[in-house]
VODREN-387191 format. One record per atom (N, C-alpha, C): residue in three letters; z, x, y. Coordinates in steps of 0.001 Angstrom, whole numbers, padded with zeros to 6 digits, always signed. Example, Ala and Ser with C-alpha at 12.3 -4.5 7.8 and 13.67 -1.06 7.14 Angstrom:
% VODREN-387191
ALA+007800+013190-005690
ALA+007800+012300-004500
ALA+007800+013200-003300
SER+007080+012850-002250
SER+007140+013670-001060
SER+007870+012900+000030
//
This chain:
% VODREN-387191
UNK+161415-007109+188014
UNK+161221-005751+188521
UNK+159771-005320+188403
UNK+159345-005868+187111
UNK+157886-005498+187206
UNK+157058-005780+188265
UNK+157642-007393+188707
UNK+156015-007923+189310
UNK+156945-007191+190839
UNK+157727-006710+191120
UNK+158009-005854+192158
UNK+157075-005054+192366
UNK+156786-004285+191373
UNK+156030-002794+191712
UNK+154784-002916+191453
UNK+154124-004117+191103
UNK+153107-004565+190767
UNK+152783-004909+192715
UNK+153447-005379+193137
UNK+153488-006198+194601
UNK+153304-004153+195392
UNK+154131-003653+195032
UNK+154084-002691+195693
UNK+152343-001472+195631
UNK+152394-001551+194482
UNK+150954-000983+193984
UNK+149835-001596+194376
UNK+149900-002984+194686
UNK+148909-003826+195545
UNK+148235-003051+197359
UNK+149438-003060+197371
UNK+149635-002421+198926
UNK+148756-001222+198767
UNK+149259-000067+197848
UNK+149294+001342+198270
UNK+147356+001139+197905
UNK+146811-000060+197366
UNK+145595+000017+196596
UNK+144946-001000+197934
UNK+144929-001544+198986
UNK+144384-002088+199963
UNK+143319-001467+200417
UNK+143260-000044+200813
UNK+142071+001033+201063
UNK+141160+000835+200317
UNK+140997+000197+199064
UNK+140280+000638+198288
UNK+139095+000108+197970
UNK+139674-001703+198334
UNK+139379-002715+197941
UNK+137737-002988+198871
UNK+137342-002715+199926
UNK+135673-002742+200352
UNK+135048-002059+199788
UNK+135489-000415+198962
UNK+134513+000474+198183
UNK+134344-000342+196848
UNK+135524-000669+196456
UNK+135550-001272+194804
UNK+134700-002557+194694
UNK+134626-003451+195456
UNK+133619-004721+195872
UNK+131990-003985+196010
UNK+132084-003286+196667
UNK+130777-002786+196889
UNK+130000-002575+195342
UNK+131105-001595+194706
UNK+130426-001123+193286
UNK+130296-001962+192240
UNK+130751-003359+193084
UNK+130934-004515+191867
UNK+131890-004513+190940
UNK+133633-003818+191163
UNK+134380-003820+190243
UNK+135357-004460+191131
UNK+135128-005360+191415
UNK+136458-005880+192589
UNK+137556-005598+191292
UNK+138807-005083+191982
UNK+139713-005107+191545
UNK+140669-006329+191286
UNK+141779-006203+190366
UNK+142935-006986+190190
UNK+143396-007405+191471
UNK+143609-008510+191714
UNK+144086-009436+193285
UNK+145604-009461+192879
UNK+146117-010221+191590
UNK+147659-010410+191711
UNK+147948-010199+190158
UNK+149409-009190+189802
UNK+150488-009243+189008
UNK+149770-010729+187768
UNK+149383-010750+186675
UNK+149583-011683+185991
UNK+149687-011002+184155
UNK+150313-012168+183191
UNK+150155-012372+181957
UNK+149087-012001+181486
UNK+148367-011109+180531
UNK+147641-011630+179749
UNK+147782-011678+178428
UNK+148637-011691+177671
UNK+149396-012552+176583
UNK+151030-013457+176536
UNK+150118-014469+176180
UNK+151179-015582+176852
UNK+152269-015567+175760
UNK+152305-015065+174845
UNK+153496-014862+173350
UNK+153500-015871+173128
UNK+152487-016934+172871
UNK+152652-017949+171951
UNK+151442-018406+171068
UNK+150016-018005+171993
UNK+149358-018008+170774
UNK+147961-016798+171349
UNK+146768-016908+170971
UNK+145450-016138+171504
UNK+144880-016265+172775
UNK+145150-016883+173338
UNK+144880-017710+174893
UNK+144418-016561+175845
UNK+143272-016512+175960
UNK+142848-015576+177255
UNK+142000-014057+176349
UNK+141878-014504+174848
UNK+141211-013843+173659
UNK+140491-014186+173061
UNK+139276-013587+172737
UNK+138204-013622+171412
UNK+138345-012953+170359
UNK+138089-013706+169820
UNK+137969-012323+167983
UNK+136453-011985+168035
UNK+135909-010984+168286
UNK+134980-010143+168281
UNK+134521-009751+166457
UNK+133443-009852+166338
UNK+132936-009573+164540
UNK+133800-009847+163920
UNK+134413-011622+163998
UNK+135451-012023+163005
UNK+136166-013026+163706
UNK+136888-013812+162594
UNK+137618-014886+163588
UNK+138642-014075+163322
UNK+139714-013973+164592
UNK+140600-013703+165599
UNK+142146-014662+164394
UNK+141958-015239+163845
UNK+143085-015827+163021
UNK+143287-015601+161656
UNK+141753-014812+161309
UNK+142316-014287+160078
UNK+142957-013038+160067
UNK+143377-012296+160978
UNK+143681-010782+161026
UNK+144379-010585+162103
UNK+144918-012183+162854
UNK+145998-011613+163736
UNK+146876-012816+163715
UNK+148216-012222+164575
UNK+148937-013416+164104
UNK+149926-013428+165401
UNK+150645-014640+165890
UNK+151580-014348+166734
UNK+152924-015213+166574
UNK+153710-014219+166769
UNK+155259-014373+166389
UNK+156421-014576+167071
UNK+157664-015096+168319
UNK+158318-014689+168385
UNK+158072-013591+169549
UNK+156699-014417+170692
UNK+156395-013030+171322
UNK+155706-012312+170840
UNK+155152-011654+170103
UNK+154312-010701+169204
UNK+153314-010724+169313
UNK+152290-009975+169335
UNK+151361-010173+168794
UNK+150660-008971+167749
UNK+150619-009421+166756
UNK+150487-008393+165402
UNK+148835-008409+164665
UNK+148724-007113+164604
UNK+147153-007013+163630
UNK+147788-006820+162764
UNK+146831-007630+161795
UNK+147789-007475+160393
UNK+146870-006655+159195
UNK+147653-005791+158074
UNK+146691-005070+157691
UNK+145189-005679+156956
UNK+144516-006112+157757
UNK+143000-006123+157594
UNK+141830-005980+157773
UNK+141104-006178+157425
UNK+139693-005624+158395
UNK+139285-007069+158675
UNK+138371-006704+160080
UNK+138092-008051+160792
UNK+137975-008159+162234
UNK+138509-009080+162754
UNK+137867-009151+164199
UNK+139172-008337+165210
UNK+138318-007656+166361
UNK+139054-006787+167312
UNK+139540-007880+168007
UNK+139638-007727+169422
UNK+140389-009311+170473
UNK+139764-008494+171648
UNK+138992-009483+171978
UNK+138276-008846+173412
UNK+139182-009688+174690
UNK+139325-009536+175915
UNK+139809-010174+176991
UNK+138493-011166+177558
UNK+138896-012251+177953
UNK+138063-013397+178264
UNK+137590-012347+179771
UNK+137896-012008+180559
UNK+137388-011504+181872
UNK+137020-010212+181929
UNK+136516-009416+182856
UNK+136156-008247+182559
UNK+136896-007251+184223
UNK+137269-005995+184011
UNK+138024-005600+185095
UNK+137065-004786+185289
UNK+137649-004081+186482
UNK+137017-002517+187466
UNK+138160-001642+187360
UNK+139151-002268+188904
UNK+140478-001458+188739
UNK+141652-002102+188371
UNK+141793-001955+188200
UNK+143265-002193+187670
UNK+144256-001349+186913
UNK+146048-001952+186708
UNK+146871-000881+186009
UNK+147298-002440+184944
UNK+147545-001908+183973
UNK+147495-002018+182442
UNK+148934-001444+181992
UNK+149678-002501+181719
UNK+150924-002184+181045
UNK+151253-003391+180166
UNK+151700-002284+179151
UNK+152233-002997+177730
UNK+153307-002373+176692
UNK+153685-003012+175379
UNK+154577-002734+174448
UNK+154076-002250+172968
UNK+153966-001259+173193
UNK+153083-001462+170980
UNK+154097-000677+170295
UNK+154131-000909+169137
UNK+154943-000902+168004
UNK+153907-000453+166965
UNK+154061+000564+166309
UNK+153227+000818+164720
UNK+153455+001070+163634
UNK+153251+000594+162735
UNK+153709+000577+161158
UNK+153628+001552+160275
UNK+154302+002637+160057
UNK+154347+003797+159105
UNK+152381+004271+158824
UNK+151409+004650+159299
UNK+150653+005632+158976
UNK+149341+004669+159767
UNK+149639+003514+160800
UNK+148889+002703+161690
UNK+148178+003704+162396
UNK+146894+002751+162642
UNK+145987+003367+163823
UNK+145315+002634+164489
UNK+145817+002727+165987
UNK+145058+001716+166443
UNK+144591+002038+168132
UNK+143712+001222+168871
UNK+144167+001269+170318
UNK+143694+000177+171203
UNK+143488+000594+172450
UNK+143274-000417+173467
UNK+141677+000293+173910
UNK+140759-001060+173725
UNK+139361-000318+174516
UNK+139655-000596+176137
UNK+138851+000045+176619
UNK+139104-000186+178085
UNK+137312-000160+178939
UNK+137168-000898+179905
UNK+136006-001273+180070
UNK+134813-001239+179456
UNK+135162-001921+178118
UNK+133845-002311+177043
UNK+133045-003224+177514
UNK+131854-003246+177055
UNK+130626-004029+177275
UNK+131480-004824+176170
UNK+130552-006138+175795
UNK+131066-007283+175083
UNK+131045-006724+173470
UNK+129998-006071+173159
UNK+130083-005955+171720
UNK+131044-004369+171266
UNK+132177-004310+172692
UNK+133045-002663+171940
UNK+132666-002097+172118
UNK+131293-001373+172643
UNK+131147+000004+172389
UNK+132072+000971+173360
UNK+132486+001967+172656
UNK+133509+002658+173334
UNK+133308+004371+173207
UNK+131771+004593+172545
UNK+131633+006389+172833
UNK+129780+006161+172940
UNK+130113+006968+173727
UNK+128477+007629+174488
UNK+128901+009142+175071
UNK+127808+009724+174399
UNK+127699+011151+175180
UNK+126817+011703+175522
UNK+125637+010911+175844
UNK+124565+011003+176941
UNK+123539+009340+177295
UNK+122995+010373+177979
UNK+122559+008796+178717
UNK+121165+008117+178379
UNK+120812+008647+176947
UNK+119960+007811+176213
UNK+120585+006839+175470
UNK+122200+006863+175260
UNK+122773+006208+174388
UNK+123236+004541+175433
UNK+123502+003386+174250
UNK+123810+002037+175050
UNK+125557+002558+176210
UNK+125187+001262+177049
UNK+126288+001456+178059
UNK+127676+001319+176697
UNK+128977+002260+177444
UNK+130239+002093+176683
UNK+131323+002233+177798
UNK+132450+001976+176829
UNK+134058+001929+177876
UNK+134763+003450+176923
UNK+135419+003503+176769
UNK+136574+004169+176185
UNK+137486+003703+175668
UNK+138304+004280+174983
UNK+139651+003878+173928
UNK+141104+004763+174183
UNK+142110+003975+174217
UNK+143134+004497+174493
UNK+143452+004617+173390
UNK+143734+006221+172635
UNK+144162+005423+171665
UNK+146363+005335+170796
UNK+146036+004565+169799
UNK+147512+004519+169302
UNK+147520+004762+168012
UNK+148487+005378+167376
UNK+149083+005924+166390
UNK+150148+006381+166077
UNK+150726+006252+164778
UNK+151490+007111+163889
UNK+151548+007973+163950
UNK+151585+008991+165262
UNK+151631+010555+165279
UNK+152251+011170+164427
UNK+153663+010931+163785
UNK+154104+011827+163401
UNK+153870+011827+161873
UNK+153163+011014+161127
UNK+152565+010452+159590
UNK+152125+011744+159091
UNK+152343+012329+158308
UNK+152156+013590+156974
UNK+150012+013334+157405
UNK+149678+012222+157017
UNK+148079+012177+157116
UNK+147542+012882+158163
UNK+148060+012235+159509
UNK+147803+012804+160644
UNK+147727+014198+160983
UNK+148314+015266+160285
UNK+148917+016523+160884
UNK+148099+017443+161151
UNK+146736+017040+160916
UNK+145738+017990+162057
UNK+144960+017585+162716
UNK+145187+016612+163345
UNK+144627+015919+164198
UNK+143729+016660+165760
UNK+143118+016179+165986
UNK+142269+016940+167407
UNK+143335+016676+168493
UNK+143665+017085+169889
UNK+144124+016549+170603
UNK+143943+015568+171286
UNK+142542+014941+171281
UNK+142340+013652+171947
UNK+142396+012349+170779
UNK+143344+013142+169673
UNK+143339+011445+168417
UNK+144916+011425+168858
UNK+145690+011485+169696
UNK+146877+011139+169695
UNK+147236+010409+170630
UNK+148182+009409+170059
UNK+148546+008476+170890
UNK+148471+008776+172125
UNK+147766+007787+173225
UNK+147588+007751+174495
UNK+146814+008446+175257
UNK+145997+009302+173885
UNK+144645+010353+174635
UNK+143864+009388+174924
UNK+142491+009680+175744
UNK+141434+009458+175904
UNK+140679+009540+174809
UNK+140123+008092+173871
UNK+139549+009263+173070
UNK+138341+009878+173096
UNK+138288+010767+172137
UNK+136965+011821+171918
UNK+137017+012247+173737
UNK+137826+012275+174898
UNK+137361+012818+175974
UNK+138316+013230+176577
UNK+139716+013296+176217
UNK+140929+013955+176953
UNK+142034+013808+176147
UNK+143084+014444+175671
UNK+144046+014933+174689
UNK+145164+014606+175502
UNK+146041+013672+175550
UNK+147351+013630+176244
UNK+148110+015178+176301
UNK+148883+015906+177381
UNK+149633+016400+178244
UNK+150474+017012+176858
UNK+151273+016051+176419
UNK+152370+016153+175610
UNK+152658+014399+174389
UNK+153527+014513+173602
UNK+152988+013758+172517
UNK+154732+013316+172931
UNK+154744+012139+172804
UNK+155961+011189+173157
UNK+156299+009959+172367
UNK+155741+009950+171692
UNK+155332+008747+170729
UNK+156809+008575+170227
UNK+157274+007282+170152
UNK+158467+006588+169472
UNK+158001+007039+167791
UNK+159197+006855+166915
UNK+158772+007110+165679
UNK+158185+005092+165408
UNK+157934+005354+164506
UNK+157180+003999+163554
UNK+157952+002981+163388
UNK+157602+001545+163767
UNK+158564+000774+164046
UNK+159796+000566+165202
UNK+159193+001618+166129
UNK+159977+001229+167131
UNK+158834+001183+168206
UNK+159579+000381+169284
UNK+158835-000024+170781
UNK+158130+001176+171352
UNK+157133+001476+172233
UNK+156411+002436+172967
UNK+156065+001377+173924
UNK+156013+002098+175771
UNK+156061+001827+176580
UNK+154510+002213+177409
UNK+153381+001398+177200
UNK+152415+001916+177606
UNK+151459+001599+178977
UNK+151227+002229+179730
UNK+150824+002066+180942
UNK+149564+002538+181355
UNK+148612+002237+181580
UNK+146505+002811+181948
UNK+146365+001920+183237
UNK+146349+003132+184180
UNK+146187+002790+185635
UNK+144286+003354+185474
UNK+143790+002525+186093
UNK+142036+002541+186277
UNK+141622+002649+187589
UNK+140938+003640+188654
UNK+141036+002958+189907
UNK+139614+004072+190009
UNK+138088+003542+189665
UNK+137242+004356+190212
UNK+136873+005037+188819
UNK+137042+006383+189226
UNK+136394+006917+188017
UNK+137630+007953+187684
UNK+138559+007518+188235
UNK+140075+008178+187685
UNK+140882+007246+186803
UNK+141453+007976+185683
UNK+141996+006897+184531
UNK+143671+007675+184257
UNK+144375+007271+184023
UNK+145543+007889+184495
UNK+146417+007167+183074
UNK+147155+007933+182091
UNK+147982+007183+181358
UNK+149336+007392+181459
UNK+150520+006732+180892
UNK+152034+006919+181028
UNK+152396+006261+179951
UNK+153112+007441+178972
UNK+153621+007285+177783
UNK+154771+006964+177600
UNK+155839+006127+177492
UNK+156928+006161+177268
UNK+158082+006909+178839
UNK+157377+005991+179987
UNK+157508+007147+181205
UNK+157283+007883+181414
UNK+156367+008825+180402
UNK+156311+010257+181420
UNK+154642+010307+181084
UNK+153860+010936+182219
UNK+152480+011391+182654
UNK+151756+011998+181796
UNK+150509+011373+180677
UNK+150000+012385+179938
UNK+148670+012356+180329
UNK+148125+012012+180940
UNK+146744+012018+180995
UNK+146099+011717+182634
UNK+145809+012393+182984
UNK+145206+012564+184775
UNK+144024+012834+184568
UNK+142816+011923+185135
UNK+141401+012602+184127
UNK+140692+011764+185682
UNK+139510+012698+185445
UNK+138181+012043+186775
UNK+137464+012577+186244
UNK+136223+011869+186596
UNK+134653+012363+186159
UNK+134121+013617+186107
UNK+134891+014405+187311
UNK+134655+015855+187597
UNK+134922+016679+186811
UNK+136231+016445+186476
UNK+136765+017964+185329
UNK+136950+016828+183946
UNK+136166+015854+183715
UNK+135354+015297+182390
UNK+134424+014918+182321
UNK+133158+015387+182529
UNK+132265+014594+182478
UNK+131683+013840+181942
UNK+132463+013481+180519
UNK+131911+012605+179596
UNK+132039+011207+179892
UNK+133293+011515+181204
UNK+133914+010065+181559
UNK+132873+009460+182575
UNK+131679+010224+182919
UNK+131158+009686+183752
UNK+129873+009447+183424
UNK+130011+008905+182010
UNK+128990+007795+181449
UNK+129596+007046+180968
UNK+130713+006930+181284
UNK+131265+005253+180706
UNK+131282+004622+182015
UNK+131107+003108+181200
UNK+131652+002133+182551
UNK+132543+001888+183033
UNK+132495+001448+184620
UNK+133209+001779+185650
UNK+133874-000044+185660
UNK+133163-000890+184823
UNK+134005-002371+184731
UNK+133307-002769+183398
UNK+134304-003671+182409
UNK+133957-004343+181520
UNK+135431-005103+181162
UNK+135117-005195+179981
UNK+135993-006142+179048
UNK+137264-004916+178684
UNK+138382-005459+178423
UNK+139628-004757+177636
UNK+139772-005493+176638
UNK+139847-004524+175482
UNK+140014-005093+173300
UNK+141439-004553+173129
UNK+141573-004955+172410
UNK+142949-004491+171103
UNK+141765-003957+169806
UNK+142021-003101+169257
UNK+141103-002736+168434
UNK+142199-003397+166860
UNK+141123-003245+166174
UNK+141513-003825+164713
UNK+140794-002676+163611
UNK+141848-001354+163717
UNK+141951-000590+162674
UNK+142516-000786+161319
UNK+142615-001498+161156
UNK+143227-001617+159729
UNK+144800-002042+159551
UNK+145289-002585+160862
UNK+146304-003618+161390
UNK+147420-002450+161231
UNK+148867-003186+161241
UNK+149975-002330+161612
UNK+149816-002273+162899
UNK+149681-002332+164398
UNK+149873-002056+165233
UNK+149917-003610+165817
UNK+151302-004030+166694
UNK+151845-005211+167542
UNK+151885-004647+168794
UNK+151928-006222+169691
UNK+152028-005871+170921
UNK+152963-006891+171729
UNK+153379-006786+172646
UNK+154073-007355+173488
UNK+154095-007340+175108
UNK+154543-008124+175687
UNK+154899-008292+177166
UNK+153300-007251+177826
UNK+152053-007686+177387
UNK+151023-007640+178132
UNK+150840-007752+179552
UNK+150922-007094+180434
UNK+150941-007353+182019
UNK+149476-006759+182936
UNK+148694-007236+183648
UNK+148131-006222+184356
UNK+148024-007097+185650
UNK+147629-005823+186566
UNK+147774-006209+187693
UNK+147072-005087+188885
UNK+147067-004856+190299
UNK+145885-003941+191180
UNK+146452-002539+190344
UNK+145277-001851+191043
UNK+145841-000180+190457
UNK+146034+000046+191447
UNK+147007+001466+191156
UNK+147905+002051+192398
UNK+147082+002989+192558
UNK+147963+003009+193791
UNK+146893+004404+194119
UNK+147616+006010+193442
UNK+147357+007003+193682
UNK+147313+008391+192544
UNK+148694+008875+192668
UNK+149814+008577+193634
UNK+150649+009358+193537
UNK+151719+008297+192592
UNK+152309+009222+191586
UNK+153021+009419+190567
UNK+152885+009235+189528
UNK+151331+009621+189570
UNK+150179+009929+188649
UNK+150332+011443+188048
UNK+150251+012204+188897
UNK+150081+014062+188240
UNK+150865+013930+187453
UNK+150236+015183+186494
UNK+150950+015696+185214
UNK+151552+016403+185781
UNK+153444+016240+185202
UNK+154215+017292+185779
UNK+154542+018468+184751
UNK+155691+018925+184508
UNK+156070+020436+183575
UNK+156828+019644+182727
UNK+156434+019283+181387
UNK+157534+018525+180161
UNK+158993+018692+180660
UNK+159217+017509+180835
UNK+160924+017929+181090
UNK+161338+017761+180015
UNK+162881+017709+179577
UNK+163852+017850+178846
UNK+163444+016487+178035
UNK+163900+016927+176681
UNK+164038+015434+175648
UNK+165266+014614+176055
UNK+164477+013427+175915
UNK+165984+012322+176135
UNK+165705+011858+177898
UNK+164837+012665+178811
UNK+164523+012725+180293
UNK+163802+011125+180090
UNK+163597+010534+181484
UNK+162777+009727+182103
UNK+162714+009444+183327
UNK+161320+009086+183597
UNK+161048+009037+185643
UNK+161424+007558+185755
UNK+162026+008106+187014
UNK+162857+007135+187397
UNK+162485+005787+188073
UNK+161164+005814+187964
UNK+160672+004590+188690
UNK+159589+003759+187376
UNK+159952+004137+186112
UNK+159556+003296+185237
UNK+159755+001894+184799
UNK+158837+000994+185023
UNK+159203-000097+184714
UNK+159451-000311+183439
UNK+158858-000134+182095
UNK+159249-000277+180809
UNK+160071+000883+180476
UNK+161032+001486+180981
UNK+161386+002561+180488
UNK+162128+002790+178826
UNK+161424+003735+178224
UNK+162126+003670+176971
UNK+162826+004864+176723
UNK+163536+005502+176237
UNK+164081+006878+175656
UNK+162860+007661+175155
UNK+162560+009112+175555
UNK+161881+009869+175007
UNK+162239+010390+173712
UNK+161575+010700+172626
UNK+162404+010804+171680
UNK+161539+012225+171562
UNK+162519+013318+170527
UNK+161790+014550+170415
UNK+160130+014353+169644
UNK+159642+015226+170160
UNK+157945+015994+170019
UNK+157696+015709+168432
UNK+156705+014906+168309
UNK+156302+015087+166926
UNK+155673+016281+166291
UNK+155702+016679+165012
UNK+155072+017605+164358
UNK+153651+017828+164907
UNK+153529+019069+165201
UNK+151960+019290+165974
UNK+150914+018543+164646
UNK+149642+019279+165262
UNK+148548+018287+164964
UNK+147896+018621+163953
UNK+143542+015284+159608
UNK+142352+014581+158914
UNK+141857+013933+160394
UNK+140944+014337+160470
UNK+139774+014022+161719
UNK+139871+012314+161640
UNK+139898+011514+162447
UNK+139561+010455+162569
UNK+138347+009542+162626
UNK+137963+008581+161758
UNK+136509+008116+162518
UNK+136459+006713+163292
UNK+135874+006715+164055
UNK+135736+005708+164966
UNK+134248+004919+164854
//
């Protein structure tokens, strides 16, 4: 079903594909793997070897609690949509960089500073530590540059359903099926000093956070993207490929450092 709508999102993203070449971010061509659930394949360990601080299981792939090397992607994207499985361990913090230069950097807020990507990030929302958190430290914000919609987060130890459509200078997230984050350069402008193609990391916060069934493939184009009006707990859109159960709103919102 996935690589269905993966085939379908190809299509609706055809328009796109002479502007995106032009800017040098050719996009995703076809639906593929990029974790094969059996070992690091298509990964670097970045400031660290990659085997002391990660491990794979049974499908899995787990940071384990240490400090050490992040996992950069061997290729580097433009557009593309980004879907995956993470799981986090009672008071975890972690996320996904998204068009990093090679050495991570993932915040700039002007343009004397080196080129950067951004961070999706993941967490233990609902953890006693967490409980005043900014709105852009919660799972599936932008960070430091956009605060997810609404907070959907599975509790700890269970599956989350995560999805980062990229197409231009629009970044679009989907939490557990439903729409938290609709963002463009215009009404953020911070987003429009990050780069527009690089590398995608798994970050290595201090481990607790696994992953699974890694997929990416073209980005779609914007519709069933908008943020809609929170529906009902227990709700989901109906054209989700990982769909999981929404579970009720964690406790609203210690500063984070990055």
């Amino acid at each position: 079903m996935l690589g269905i709508r993966f085939m379908a999102l190809a299509a609706c993203g055809l328009p796109l594909l002479a502007s995106a070449v032009a800017l040098g971010t050719e996009p995703v061509a076809e639906p593929r793997p990029l974790f094969n659930g059996r070992d690091l394949t298509g990964w670097v360990g970045v400031d660290g070897r990659a085997e002391d601080c990660w491990k794979v299981e049974d499908g899995v792939l787990t940071c384990l609690p240490k400090k050490g090397a992040w996992l950069r992607s061997d290729e580097q994207y433009g557009d593309f949509n980004l879907r995956l499985e993470y799981r986090v361990e009672p008071g975890a913090n972690g996320g996904i960089y998204v068009r990093v230069p090679a050495d991570g950097n993932h915040h700039r807020d002007n343009t004397r500073l080196p080129p950067a990507g951004f961070e999706v990030q993941l967490l233990d929302d609902s953890a006693a530590k967490y409980a005043n958190l900014k709105d852009y430290q919660h799972s599936g914000s932008v960070y430091d540059i956009a605060g997810a919609t609404r907070r959907v987060s599975r509790p700890a130890g269970e599956w989350n359903a995560l999805e980062i459509n990229c197409r231009g200078n629009r970044v679009n997230v989907i939490h557990n099926s439903l729409p938290i984050v609709d963002i463009d350069d215009h009404r953020y402008p911070l987003l429009a000093l990050r780069e527009q193609k690089g590398y995608l990391g798994l970050q290595n916060h201090g481990g607790g956070v696994s992953f699974r069934n890694i997929k990416i493939g073209p980005a779609a184009s914007k519709s069933g993207f908008e943020i809609e009006a929170p529906r009902r707990r227990g709700t989901r859109r109906k054209d989700a490929s990982m769909s999981l159960r929404v579970p009720p709103s964690p406790r609203p919102r210690v500063t984070l450092t990055r």
